[in-house]
C-alpha positions as CSV (number, residue, x, y, z in Angstrom):
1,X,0.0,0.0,0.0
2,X,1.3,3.4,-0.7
3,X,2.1,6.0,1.6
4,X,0.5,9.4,2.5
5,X,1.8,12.4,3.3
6,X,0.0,15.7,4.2
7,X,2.4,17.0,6.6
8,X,5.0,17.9,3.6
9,X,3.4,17.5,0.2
10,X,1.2,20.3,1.2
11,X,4.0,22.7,0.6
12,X,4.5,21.7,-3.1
13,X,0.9,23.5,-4.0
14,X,1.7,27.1,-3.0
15,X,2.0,27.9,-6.7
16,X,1.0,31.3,-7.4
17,X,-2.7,30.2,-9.0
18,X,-3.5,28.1,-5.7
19,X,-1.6,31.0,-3.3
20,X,-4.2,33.6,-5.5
21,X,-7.1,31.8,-5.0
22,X,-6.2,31.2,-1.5
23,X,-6.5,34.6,-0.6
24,X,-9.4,35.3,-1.7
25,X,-11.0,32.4,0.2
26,X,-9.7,33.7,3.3
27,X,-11.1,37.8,2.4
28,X,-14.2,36.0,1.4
29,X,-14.4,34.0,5.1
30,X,-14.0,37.0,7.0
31,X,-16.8,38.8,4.6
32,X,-19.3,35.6,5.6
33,X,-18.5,36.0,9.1
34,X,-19.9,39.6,8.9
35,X,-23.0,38.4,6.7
36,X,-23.8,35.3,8.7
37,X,-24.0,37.3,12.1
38,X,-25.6,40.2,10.8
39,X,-28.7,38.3,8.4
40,X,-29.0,34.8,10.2
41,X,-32.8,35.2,9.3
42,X,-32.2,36.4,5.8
43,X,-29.7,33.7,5.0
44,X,-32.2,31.0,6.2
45,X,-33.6,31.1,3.0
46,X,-31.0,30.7,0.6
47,X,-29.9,27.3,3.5
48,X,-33.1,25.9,2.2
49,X,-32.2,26.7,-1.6
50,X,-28.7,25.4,-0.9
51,X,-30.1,22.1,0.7
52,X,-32.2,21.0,-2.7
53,X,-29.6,22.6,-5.0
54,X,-27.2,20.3,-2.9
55,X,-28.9,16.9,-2.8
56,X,-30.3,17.3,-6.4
57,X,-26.5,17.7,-8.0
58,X,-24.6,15.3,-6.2
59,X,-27.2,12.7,-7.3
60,X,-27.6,13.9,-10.5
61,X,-24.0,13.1,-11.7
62,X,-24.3,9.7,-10.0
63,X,-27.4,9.4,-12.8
64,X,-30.0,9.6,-9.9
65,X,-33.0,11.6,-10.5
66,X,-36.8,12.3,-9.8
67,X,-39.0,15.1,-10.9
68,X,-38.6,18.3,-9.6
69,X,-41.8,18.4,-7.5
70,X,-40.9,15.1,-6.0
71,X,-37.5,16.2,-5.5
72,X,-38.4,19.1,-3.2
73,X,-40.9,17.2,-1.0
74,X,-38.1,14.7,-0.4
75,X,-36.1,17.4,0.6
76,X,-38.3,19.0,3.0
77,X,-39.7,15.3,4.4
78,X,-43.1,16.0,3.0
79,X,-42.8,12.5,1.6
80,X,-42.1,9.3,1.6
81,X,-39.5,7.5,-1.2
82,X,-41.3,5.6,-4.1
83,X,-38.2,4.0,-5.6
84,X,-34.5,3.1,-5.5
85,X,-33.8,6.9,-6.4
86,X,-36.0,9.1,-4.2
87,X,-34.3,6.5,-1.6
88,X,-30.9,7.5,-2.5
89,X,-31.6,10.5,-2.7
90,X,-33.8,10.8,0.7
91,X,-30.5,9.5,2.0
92,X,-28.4,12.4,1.3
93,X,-30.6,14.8,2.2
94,X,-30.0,13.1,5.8
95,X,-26.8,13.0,5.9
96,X,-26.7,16.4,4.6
97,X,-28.5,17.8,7.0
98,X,-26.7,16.1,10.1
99,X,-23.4,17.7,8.8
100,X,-25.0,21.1,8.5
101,X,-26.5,20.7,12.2
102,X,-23.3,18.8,13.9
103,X,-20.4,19.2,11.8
104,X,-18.4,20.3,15.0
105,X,-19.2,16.9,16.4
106,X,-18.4,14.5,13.4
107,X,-14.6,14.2,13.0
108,X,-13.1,12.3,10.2
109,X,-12.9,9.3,11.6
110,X,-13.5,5.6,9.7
111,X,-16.5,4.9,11.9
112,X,-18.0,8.3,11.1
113,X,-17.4,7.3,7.4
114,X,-18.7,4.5,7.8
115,X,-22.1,6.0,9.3
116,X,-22.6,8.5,6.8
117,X,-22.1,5.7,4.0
118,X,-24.8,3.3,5.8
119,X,-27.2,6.5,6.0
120,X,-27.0,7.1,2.4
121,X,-28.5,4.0,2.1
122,X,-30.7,3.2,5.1
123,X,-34.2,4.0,2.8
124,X,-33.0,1.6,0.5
125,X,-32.0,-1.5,2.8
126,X,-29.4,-2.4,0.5
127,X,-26.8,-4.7,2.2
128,X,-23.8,-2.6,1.6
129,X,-24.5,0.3,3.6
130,X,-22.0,1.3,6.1
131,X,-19.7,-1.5,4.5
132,X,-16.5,-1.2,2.5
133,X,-16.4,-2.7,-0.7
134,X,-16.2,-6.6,-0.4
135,X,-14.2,-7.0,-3.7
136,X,-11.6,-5.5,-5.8
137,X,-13.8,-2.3,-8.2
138,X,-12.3,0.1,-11.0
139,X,-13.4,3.6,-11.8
140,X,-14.4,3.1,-15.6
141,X,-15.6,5.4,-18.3
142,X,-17.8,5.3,-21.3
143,X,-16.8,7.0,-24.7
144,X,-19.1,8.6,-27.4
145,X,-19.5,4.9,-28.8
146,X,-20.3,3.4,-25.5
147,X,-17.3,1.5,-25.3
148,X,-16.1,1.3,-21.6
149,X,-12.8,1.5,-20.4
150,X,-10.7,1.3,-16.8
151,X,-9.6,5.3,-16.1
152,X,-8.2,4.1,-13.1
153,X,-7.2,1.0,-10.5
154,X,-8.3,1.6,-6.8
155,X,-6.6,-0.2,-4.1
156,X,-7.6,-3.9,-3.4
157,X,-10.7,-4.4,-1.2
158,X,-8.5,-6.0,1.8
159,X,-6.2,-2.9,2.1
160,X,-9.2,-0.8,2.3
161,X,-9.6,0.0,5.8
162,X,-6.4,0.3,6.7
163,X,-5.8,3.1,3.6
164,X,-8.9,4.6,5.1
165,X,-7.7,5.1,8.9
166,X,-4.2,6.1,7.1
167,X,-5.6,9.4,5.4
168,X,-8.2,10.5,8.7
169,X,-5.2,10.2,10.8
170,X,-2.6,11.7,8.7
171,X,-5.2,14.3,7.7
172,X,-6.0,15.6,11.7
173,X,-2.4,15.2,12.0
174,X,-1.1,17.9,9.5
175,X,-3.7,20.0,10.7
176,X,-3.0,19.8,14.3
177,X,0.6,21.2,13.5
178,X,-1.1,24.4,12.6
179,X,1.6,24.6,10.0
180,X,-1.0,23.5,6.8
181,X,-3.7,25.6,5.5
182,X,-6.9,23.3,5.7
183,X,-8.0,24.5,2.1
184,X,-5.0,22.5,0.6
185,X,-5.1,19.5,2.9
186,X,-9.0,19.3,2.5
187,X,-8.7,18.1,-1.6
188,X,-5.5,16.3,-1.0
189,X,-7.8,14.2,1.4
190,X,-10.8,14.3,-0.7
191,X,-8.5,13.2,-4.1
192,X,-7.1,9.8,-1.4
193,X,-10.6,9.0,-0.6
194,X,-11.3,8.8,-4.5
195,X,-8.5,6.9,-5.5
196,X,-9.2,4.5,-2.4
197,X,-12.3,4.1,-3.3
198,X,-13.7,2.4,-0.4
199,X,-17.3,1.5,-1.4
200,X,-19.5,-0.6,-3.7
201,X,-21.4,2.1,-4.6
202,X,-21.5,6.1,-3.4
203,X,-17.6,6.9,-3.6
204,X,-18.6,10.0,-5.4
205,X,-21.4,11.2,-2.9
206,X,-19.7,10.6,0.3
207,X,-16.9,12.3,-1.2
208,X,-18.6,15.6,-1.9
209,X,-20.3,15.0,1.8
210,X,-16.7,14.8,3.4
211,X,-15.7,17.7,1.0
212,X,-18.6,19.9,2.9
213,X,-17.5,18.5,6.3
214,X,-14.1,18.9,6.2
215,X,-14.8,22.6,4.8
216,X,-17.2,23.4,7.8
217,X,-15.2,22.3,10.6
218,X,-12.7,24.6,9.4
219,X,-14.8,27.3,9.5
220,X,-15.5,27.6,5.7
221,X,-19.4,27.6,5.7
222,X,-20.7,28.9,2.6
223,X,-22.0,25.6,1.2
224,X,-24.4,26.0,3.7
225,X,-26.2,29.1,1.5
226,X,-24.4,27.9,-2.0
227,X,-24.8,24.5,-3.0
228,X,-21.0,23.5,-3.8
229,X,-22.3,20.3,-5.2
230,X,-24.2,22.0,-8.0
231,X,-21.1,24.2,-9.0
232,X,-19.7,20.7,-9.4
233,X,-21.8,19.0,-11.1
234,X,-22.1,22.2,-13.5
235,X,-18.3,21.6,-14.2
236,X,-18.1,18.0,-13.8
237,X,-16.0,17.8,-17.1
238,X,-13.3,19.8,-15.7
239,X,-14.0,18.3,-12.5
240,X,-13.1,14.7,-13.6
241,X,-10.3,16.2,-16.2
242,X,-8.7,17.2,-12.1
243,X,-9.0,14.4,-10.8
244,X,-7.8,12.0,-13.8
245,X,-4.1,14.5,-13.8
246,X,-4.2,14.6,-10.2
247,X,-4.2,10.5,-10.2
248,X,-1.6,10.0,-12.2
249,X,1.1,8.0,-10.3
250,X,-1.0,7.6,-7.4
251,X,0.0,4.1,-6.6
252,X,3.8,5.0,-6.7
253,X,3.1,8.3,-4.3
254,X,4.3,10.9,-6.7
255,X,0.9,12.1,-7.9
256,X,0.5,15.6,-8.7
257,X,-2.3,16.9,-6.5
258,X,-2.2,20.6,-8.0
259,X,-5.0,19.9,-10.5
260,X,-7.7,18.6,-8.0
261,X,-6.8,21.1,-5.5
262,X,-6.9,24.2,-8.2
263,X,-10.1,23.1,-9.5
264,X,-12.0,22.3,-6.0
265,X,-10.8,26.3,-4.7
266,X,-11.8,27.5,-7.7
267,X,-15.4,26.0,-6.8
268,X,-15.5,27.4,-3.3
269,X,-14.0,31.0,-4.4
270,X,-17.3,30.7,-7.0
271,X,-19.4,29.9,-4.0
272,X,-18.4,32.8,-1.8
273,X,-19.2,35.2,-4.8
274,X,-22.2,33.8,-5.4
275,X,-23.0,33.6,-1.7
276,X,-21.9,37.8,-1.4
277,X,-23.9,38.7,-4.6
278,X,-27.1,37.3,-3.6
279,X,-26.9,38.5,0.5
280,X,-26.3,42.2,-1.0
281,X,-29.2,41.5,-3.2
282,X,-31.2,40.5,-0.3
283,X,-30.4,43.2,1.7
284,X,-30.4,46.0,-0.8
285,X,-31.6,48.9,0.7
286,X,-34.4,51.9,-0.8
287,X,-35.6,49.3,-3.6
288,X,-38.7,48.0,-3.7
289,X,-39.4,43.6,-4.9
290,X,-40.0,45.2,-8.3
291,X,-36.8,47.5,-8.6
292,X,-34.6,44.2,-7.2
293,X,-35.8,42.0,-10.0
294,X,-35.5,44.9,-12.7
295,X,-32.0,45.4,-11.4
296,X,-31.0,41.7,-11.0
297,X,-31.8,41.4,-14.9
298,X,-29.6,44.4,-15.6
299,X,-26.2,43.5,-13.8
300,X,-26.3,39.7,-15.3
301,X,-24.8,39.6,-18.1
302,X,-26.5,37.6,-20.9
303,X,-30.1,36.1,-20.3
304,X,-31.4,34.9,-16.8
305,X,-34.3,32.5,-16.2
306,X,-37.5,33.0,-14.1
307,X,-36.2,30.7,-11.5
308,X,-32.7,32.1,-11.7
309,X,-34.1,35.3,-10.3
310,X,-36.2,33.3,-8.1
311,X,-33.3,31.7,-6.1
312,X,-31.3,34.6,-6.1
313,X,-33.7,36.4,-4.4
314,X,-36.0,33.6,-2.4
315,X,-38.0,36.4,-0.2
316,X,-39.7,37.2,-3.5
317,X,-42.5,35.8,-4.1
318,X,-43.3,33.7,-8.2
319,X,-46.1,36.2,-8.4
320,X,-44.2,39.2,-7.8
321,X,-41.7,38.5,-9.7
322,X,-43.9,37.3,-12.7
323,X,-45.8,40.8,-12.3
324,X,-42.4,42.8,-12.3
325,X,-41.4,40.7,-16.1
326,X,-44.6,41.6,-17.3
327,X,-44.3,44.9,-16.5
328,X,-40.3,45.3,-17.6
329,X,-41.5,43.6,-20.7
330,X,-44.3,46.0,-21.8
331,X,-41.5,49.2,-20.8
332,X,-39.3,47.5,-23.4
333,X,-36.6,47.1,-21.0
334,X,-36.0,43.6,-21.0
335,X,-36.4,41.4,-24.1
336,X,-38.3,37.9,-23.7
337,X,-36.4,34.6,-25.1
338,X,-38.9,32.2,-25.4
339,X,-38.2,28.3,-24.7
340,X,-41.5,26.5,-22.9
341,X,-39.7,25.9,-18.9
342,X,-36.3,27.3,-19.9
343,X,-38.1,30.8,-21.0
344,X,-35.6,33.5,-20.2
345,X,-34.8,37.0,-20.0
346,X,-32.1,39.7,-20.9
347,X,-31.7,43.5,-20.5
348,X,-32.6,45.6,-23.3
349,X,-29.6,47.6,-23.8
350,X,-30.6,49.8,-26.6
351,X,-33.0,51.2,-23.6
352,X,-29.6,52.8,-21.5
């Protein structure tokens, strides 16, 4: 089995892209400490957003889905599951919210692992819950022909556990030295976890689970308003482009974690600027529901949906805003694109 090392390696990543983004993580951190104590009521709102935004990415790029009506009653445990999915996805809208209510008291431990694993599935009953994988597995890929193919080798299924309790100790060890900024130890972690591969099934969920986690109990909150997941699973090409360059050479130890670690603070600098654009637009001051929405369609550049607007501003109500298009659009200020559900809008600029 190979070894890890986060105590050292770490210092290898302080390139000047990662150093960059780095720092505005940590201007970003101090901003959300400001906004969190200041609009805890506000920000209850976009939590909620965040929470199905969350649970309906990180299934979607597993292939899980349901219809978006079912999906939010799931969410908000006005429903029972009906089928393998809404289970699987009733799962992680469990674990979910545990971590968002007790993050401070789950430390990356196997066993806790091992919990949130069995949770994911304890709708569907399925044996392997809580369980590491009982045989050797690949990660494979499918091409444009549907040929599939091995992308990569995970470690054997007997030198599972013990790769497992390697990275949670090694991990609380390099951070205990004070020495290592949690944002570059957090994706080295997350990349081990994929390359172990520990489970049957749910690698990819529990890993964007621990990536939250890990990210909380250092303070880093802001997938609790901006779903993370969903930035993910907007980028997944580039996302798995990371990880493939960042396994290379895993096995020998001399794997190049810079790709996995740009890309995943990239994703959480995107989150805090979505998560500061959308309190300001919360808590804009002298503008009335109808001026917000005129002036949300104004700063974004290109066209913006309906429900775009919506969940950028989530204490205006689908009537109001419908009322303030209709009236934009007979001004002439905005311009209507039509396309049935996907209908969207942009700023008339010939109107400036």
């Amino acid at each position: 089995m190979r070894d890890f090392d986060y105590t050292n390696r770490w210092q290898k990543l302080l390139t000047p892209d990662i150093v960059n983004l780095l720092t505005q993580i940590h201007e970003f951190k101090v901003e959300q400490t400001l906004f969190v104590e200041a609009k805890a009521d506000t920000l209850t709102q976009l939590m909620e957003i965040s929470k199905i935004q969350s649970t309906e990415a990180s299934n979607k790029i597993e292939g899980i889905f349901t219809s978006d009506e079912r999906l939010k009653k799931i969410v908000r445990d006005k429903t029972m599951p009906k089928n393998r999915n809404e289970q699987e996805i009733a799962g992680y809208r469990d674990v979910l919210a545990t971590i968002h209510e007790s993050h401070d008291y789950i430390p990356p431990r196997p066993s806790i692992i091992l919990q949130m694993h069995r949770d994911l599935y304890k709708f569907s009953g399925l044996s392997f819950g809580g369980r590491y994988k009982s045989s050797d597995n690949v990660i494979a890929e499918e091409d444009e022909s549907g040929n599939k193919f091995v992308r990569f080798q995970p470690i054997s299924a007997w030198e599972t556990p013990e790769a497992i309790a390697q990275i949670c100790k090694l991990y609380e060890q390099a951070l205990d030295t004070g020495k290592a900024d949690p944002l570059l130890i957090i994706p080295m972690f997350i990349l081990d976890f994929l390359c172990i591969h520990p489970f049957n099934d749910g690698n990819g969920r529990i890993s964007r689970l621990l990536t939250l986690l890990l990210l909380y109990r250092s303070g880093y909150i802001v997938g609790k308003y901006i779903s993370i997941e969903k930035l993910i699973e907007q980028s997944k090409e580039t996302y798995y482009e990371a990880l493939q360059l960042s396994s290379v050479d895993w096995h020998k130890g001399i794997n190049d974690y810079a790709p996995f670690v740009e890309y995943m603070l990239g994703v959480i600098v995107n989150a805090y600027r979505e998560f500061s654009s959308r309190v300001k637009l919360l808590n804009t001051s002298g503008l009335s529901k109808p001026d917000r929405v005129r002036e949300i369609i104004k700063g974004t550049l290109g066209k913006i949906t309906k429900t775009e607007i919506l969940q950028k501003c989530p204490d205006i109500s689908q009537v109001t805003v419908q009322r303030a298009l209709n009236d934009l659009l007979k001004k002439g200020e905005i311009i209507k694109l039509s396309g049935g559900r996907y209908t969207s809008y942009v700023w008339n600029g010939e109107k400036d």
